[in-house]
MARDRENDO-631643 format. One record per residue: residue number from 1; residue in three letters; x negated, y negated, z negated of N, C-alpha, C, O in turn. Coordinates in steps of 0.05 Angstrom, whole numbers, plus 5000, padded with zeros to 4 digits. Example, Ala and Ser with C-alpha at 12.3 -4.5 7.8 and 13.67 -1.06 7.14 Angstrom:
BEGIN
<rec n="1" res="ALA" n_u="4736" n_v="5114" n_w="4844" ca_u="4754" ca_v="5090" ca_w="4844" c_u="4736" c_v="5066" c_w="4844" o_u="4715" o_v="5066" o_w="4831"/>
<rec n="2" res="SER" n_u="4743" n_v="5045" n_w="4858" ca_u="4727" ca_v="5021" ca_w="4857" c_u="4742" c_v="4999" c_w="4843" o_u="4732" o_v="4977" o_w="4839"/>
END
This chain:
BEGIN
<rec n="1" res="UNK" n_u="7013" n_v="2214" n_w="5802" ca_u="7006" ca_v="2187" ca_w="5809" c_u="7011" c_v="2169" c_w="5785" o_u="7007" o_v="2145" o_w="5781"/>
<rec n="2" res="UNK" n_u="7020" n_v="2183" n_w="5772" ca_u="7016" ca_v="2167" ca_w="5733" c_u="7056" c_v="2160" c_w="5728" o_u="7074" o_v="2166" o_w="5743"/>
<rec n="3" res="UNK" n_u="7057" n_v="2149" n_w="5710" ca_u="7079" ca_v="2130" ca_w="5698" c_u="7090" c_v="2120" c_w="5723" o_u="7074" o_v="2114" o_w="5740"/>
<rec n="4" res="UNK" n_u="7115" n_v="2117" n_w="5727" ca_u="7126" ca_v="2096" ca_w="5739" c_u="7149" c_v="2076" c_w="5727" o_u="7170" o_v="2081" o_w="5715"/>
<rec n="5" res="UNK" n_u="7137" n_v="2054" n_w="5733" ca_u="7150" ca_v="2030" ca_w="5728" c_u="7177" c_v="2029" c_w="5718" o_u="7197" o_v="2035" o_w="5731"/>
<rec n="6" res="UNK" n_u="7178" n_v="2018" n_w="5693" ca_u="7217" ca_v="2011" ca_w="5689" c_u="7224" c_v="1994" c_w="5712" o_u="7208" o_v="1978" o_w="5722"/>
<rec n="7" res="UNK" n_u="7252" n_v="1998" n_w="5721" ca_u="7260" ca_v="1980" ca_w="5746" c_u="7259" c_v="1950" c_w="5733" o_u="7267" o_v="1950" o_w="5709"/>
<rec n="8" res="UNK" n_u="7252" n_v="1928" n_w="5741" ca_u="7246" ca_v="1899" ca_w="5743" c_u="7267" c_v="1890" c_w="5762" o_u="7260" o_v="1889" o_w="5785"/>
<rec n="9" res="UNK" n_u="7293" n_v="1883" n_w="5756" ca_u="7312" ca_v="1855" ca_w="5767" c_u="7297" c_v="1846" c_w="5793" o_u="7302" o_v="1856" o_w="5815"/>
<rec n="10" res="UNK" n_u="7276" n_v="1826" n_w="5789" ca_u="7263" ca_v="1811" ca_w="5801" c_u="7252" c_v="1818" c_w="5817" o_u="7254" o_v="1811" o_w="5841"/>
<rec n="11" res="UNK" n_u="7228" n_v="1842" n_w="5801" ca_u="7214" ca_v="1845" ca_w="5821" c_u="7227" c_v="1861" c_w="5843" o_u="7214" o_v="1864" o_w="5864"/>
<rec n="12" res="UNK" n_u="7255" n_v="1872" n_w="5840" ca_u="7266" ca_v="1894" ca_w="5853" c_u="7280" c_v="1867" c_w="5878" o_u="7281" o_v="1876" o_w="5901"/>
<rec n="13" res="UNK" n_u="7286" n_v="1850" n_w="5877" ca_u="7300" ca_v="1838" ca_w="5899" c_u="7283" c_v="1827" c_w="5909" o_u="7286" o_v="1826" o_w="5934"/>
<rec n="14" res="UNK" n_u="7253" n_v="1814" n_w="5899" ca_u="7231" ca_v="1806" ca_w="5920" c_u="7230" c_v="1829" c_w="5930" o_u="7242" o_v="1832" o_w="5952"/>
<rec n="15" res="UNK" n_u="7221" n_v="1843" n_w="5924" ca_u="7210" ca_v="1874" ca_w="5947" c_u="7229" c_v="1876" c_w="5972" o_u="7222" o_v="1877" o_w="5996"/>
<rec n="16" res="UNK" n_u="7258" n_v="1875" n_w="5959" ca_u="7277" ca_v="1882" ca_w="5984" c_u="7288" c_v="1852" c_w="5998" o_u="7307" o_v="1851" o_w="6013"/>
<rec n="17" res="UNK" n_u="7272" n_v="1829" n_w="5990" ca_u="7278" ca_v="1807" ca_w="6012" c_u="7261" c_v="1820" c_w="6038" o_u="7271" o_v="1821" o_w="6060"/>
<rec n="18" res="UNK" n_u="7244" n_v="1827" n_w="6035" ca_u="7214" ca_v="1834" ca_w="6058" c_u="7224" c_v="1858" c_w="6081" o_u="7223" o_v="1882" o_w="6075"/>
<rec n="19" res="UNK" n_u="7230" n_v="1852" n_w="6097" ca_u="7251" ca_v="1874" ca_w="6119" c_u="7234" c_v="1902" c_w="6126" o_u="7242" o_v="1925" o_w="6133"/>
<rec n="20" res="UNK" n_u="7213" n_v="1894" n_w="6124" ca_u="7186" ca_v="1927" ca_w="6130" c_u="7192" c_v="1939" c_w="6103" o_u="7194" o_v="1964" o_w="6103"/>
<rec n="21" res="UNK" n_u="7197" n_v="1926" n_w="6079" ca_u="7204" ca_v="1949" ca_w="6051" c_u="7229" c_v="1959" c_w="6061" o_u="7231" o_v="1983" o_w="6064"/>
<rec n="22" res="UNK" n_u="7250" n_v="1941" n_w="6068" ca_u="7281" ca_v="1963" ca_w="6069" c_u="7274" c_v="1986" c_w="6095" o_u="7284" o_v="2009" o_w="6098"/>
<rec n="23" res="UNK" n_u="7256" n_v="1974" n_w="6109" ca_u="7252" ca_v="1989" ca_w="6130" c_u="7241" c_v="2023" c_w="6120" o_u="7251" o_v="2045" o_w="6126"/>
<rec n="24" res="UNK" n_u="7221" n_v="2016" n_w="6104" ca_u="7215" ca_v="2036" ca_w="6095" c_u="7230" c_v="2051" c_w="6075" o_u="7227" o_v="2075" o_w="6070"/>
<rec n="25" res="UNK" n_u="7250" n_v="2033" n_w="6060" ca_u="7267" ca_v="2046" ca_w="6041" c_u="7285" c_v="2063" c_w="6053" o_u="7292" o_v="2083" o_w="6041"/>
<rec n="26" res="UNK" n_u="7297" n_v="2055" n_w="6087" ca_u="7313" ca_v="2076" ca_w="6097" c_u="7300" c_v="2097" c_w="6111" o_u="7312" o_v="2112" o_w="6127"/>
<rec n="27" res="UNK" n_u="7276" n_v="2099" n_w="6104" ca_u="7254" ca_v="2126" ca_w="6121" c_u="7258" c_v="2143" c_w="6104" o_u="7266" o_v="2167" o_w="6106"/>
<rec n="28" res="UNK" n_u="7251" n_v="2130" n_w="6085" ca_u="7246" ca_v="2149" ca_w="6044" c_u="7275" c_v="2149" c_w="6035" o_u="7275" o_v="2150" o_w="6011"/>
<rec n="29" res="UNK" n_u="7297" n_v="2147" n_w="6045" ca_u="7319" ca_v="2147" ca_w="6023" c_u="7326" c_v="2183" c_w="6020" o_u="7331" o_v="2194" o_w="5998"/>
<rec n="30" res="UNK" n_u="7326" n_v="2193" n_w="6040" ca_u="7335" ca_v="2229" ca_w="6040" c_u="7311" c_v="2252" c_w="6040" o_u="7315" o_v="2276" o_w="6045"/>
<rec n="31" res="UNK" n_u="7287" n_v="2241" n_w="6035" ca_u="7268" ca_v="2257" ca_w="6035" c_u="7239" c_v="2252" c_w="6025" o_u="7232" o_v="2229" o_w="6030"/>
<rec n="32" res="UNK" n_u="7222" n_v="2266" n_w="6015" ca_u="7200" ca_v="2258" ca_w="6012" c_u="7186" c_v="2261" c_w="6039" o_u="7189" o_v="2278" o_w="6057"/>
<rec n="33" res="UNK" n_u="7165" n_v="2232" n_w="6034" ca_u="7149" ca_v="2229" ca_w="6067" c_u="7124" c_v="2215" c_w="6062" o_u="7117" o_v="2200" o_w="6045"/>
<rec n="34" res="UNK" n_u="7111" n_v="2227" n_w="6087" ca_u="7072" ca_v="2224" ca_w="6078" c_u="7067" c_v="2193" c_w="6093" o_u="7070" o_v="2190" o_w="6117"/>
<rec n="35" res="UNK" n_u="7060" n_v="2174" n_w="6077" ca_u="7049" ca_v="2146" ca_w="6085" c_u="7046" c_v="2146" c_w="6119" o_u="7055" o_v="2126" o_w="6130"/>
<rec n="36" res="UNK" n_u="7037" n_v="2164" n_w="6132" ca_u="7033" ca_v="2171" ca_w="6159" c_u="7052" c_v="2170" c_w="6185" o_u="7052" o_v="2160" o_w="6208"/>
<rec n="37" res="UNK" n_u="7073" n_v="2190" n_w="6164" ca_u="7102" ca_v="2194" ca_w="6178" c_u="7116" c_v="2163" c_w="6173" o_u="7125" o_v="2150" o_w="6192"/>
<rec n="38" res="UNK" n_u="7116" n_v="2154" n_w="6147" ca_u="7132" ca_v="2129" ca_w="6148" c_u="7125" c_v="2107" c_w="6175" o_u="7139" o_v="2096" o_w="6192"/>
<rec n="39" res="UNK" n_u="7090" n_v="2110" n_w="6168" ca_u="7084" ca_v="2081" ca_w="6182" c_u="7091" c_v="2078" c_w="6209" o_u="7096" o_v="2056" o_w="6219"/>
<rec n="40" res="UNK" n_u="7092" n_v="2106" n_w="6222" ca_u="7095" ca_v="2110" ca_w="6249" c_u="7125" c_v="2111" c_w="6261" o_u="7129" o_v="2108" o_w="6286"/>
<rec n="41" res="UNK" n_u="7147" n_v="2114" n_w="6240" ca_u="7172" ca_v="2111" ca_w="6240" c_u="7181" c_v="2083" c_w="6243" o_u="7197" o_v="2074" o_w="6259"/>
<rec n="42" res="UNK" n_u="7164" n_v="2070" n_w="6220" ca_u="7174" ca_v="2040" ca_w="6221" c_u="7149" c_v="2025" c_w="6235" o_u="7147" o_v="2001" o_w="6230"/>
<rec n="43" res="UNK" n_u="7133" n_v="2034" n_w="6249" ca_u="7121" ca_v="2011" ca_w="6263" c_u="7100" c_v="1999" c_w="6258" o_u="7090" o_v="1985" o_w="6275"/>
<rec n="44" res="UNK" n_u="7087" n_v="2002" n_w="6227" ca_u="7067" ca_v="1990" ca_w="6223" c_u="7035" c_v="2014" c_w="6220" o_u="7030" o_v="2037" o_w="6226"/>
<rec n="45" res="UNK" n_u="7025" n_v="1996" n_w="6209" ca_u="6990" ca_v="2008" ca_w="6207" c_u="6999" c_v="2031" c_w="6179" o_u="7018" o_v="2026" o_w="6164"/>
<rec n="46" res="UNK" n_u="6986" n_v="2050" n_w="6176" ca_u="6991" ca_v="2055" ca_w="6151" c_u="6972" c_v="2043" c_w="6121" o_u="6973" o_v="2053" o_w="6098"/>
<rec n="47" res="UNK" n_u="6953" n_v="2017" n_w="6133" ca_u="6950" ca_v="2010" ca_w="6112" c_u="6964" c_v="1993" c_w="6106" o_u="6955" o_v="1980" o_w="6087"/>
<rec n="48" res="UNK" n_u="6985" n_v="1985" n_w="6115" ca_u="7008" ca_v="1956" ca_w="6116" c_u="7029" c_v="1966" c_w="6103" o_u="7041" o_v="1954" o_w="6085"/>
<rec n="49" res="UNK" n_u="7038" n_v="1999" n_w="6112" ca_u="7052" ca_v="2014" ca_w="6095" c_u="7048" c_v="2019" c_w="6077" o_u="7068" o_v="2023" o_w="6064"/>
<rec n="50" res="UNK" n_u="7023" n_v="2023" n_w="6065" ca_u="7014" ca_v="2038" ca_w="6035" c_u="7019" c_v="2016" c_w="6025" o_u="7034" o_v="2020" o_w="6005"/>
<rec n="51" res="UNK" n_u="7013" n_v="1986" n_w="6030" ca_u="7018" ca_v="1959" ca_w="6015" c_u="7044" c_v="1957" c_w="6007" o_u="7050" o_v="1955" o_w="5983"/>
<rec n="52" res="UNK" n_u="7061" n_v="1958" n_w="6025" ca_u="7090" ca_v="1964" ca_w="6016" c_u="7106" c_v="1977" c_w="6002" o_u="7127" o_v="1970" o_w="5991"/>
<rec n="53" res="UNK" n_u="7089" n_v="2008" n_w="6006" ca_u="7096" ca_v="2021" ca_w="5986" c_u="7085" c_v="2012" c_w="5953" o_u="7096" o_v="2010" o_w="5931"/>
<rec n="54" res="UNK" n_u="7066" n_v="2010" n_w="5960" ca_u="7060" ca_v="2003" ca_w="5929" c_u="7063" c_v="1984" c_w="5914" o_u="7053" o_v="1984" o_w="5891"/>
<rec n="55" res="UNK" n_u="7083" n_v="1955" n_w="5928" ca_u="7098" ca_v="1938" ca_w="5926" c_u="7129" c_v="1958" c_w="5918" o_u="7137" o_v="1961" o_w="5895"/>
<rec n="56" res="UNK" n_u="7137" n_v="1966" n_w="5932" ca_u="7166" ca_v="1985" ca_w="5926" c_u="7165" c_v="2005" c_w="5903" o_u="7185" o_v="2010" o_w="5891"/>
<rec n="57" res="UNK" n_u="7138" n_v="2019" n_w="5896" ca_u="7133" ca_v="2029" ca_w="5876" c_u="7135" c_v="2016" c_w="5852" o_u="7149" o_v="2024" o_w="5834"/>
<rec n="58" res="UNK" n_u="7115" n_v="1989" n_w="5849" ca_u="7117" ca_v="1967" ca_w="5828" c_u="7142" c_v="1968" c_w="5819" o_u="7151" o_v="1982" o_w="5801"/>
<rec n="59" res="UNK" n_u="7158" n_v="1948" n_w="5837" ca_u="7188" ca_v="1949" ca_w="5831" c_u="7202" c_v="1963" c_w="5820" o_u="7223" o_v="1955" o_w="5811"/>
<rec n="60" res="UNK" n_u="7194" n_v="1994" n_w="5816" ca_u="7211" ca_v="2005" ca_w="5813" c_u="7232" c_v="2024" c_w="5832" o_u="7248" o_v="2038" o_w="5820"/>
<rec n="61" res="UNK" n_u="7232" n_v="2023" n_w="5851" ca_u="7251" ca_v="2023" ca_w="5880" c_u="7239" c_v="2057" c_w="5901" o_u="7251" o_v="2072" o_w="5917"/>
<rec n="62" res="UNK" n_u="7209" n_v="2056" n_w="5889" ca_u="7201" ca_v="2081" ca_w="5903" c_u="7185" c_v="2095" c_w="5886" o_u="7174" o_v="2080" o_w="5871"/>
<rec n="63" res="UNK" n_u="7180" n_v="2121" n_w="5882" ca_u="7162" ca_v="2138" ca_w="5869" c_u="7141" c_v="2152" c_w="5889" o_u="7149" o_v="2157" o_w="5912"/>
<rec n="64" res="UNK" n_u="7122" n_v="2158" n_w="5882" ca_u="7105" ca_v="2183" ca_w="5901" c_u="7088" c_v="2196" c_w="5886" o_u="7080" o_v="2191" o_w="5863"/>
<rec n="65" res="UNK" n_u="7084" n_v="2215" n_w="5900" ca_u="7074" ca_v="2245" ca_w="5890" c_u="7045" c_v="2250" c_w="5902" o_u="7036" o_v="2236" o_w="5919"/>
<rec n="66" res="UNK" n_u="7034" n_v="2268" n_w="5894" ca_u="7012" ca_v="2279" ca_w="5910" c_u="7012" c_v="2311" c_w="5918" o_u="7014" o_v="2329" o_w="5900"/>
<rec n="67" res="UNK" n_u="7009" n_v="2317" n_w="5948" ca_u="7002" ca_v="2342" ca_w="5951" c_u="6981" c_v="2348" c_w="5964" o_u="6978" o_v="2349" o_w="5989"/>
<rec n="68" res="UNK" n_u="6966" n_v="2351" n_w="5947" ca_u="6935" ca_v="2359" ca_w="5969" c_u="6921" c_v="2330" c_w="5967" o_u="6922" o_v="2315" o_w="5947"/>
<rec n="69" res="UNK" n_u="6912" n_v="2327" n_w="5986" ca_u="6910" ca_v="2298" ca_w="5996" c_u="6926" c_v="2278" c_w="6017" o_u="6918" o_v="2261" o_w="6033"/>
<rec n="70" res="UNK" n_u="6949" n_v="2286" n_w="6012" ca_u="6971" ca_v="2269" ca_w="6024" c_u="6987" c_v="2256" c_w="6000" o_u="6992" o_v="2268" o_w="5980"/>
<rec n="71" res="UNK" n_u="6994" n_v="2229" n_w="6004" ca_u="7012" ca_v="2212" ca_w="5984" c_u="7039" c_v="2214" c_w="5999" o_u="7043" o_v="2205" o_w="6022"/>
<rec n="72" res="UNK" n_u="7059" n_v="2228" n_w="5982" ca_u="7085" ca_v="2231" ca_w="5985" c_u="7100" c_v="2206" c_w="5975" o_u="7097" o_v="2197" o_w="5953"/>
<rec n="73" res="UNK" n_u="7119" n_v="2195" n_w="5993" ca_u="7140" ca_v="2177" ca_w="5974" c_u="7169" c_v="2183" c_w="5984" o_u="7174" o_v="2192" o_w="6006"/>
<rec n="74" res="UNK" n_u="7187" n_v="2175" n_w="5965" ca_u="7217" ca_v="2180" ca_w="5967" c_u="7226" c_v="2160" c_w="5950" o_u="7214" o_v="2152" o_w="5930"/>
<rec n="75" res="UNK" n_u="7251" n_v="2150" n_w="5958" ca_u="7265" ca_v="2128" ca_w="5944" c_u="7269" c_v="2136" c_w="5907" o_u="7270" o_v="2159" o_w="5897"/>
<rec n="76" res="UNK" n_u="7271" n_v="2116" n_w="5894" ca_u="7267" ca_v="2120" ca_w="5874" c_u="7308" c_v="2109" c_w="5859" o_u="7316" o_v="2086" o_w="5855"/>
<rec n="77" res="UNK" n_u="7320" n_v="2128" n_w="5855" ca_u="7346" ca_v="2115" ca_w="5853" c_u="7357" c_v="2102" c_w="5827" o_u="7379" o_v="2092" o_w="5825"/>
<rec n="78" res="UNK" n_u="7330" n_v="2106" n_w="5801" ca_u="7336" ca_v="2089" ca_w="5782" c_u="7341" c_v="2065" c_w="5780" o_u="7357" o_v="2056" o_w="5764"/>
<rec n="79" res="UNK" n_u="7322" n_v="2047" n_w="5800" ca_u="7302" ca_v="2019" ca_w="5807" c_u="7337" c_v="2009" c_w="5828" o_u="7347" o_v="1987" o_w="5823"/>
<rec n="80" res="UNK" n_u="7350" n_v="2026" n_w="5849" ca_u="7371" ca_v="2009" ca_w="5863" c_u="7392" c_v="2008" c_w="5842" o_u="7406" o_v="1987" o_w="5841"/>
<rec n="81" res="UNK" n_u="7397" n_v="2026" n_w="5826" ca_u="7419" ca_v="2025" ca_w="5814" c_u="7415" c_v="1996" c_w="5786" o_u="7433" o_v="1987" o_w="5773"/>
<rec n="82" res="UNK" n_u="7392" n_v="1989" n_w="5786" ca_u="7386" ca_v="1964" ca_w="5771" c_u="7403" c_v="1949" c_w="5792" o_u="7424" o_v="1938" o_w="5786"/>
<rec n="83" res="UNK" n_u="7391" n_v="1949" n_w="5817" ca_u="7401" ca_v="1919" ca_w="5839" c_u="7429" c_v="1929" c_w="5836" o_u="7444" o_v="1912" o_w="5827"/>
<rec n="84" res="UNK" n_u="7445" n_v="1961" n_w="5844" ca_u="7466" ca_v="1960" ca_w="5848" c_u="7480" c_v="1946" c_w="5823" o_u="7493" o_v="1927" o_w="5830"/>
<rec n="85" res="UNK" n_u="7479" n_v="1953" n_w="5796" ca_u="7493" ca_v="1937" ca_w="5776" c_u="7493" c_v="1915" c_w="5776" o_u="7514" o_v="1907" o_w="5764"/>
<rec n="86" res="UNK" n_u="7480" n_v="1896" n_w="5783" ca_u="7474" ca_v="1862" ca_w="5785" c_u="7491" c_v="1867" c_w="5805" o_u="7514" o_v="1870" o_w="5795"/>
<rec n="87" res="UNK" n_u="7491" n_v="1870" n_w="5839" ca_u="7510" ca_v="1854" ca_w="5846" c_u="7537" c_v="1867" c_w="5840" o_u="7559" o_v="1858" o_w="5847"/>
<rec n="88" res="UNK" n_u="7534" n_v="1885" n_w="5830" ca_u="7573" ca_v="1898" ca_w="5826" c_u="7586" c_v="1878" c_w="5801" o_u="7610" o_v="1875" o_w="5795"/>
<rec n="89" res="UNK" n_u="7565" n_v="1867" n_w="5789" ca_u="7571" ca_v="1844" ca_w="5773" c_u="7581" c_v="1818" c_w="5786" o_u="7587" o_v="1799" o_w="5772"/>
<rec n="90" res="UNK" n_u="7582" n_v="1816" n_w="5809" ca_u="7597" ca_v="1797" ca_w="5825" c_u="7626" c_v="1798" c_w="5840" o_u="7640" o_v="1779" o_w="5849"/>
<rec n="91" res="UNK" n_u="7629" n_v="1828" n_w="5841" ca_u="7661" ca_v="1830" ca_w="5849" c_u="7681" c_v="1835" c_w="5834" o_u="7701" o_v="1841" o_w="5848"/>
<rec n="92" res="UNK" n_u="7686" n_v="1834" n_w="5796" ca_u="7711" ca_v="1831" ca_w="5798" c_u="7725" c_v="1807" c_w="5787" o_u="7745" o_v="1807" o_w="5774"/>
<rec n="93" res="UNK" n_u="7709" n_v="1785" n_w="5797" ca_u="7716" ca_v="1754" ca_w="5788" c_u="7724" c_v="1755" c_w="5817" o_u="7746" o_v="1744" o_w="5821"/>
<rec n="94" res="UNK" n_u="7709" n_v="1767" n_w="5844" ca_u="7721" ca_v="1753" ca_w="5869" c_u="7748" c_v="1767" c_w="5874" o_u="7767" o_v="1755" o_w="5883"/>
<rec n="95" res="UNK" n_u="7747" n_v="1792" n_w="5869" ca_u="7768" ca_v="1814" ca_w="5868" c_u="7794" c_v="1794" c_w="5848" o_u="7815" o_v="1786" o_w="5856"/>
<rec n="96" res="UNK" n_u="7784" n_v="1791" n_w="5825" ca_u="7809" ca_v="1773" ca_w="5815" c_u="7812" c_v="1751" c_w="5822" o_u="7833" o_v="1744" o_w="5811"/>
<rec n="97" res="UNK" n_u="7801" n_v="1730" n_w="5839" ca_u="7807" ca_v="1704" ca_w="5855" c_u="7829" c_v="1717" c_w="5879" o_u="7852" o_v="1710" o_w="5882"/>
<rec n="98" res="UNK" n_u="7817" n_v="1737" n_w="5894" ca_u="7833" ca_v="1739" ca_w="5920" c_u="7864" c_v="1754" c_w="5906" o_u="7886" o_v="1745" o_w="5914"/>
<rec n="99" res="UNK" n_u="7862" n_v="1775" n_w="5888" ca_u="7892" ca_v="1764" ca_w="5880" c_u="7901" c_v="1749" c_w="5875" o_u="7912" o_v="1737" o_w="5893"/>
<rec n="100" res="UNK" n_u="7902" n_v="1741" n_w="5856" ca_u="7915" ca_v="1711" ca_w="5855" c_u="7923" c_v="1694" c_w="5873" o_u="7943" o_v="1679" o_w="5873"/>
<rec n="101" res="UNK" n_u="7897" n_v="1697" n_w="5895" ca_u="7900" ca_v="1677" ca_w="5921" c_u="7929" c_v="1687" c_w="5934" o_u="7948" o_v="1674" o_w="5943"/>
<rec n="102" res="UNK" n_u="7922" n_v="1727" n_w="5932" ca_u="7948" ca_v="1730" ca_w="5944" c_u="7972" c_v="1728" c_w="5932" o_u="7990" o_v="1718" o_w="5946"/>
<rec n="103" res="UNK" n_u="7977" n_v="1735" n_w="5910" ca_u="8008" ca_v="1721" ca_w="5889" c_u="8019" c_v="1701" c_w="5897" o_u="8041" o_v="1699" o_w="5907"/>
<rec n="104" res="UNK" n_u="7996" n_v="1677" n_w="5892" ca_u="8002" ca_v="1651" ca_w="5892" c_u="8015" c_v="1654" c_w="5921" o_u="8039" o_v="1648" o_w="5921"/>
<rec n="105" res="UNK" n_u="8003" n_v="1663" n_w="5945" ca_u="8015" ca_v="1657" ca_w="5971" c_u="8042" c_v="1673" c_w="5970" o_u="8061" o_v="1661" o_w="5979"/>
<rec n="106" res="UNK" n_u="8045" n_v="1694" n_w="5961" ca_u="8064" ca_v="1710" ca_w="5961" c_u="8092" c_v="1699" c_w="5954" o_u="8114" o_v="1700" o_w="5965"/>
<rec n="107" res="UNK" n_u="8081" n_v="1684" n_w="5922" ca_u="8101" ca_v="1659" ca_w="5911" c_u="8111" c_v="1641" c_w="5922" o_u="8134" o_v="1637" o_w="5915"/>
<rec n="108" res="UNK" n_u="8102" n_v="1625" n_w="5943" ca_u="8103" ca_v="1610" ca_w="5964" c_u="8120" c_v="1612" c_w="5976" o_u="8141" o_v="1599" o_w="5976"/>
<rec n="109" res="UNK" n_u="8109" n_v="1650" n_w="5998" ca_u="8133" ca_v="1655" ca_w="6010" c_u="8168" c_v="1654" c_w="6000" o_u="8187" o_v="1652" o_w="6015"/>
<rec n="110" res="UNK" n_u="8168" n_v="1656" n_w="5973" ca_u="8190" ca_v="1682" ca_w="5972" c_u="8205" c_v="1654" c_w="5955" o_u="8227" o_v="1659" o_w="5947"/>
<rec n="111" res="UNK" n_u="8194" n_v="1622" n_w="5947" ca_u="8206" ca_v="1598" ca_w="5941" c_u="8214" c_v="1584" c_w="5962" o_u="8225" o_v="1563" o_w="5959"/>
END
């Protein structure tokens, strides 16, 4: 199915605002699966699914394959580990506020 996409920041958190992509991201996270099987898992048409997928592909977030004439997709774990580093970049400023928060109270107590 050619090249796939360097993961994109951006485009990787638009994709996963849209609740039918996570939907489908937790169909595809442990296996490869035929446009067919997804759509019918999560509920939609599978031309609503192929859209999605190839929105989650863009991103970065899903890959697919071809066998025969079925389009395979499975989560793509280069593309989350982009989103996972961005927000893990938010907890050890909060991680070091809530100590402190707790010292400071601790200090309190023990004056």
């Amino acid at each position: 199915m050619g090249a796939e996409p360097v993961p994109d920041l951006d485009l990787a958190l638009r994709a996963l605002a849209d609740a039918s992509r996570r939907s489908i991201l937790t169909a595809i996270r442990t296996a490869q699966r035929s446009v067919g099987s997804i759509a019918e898992e999560v509920g939609l048409s599978q031309q609503a699914t192929s859209h999605h997928l190839r929105v989650l592909r863009d991103a970065g977030l899903a890959t697919g394959t071809r066998e025969g004439t079925r389009h395979l997709f499975v989560v793509r774990t280069d593309g989350l580990a982009a989103v996972r580093s961005y927000l893990d970049g938010f907890w050890p400023s909060k991680l070091a506020a809530l100590k402190a928060a707790v010292e400071a109270g601790a200090e309190r107590d023990r004056g």
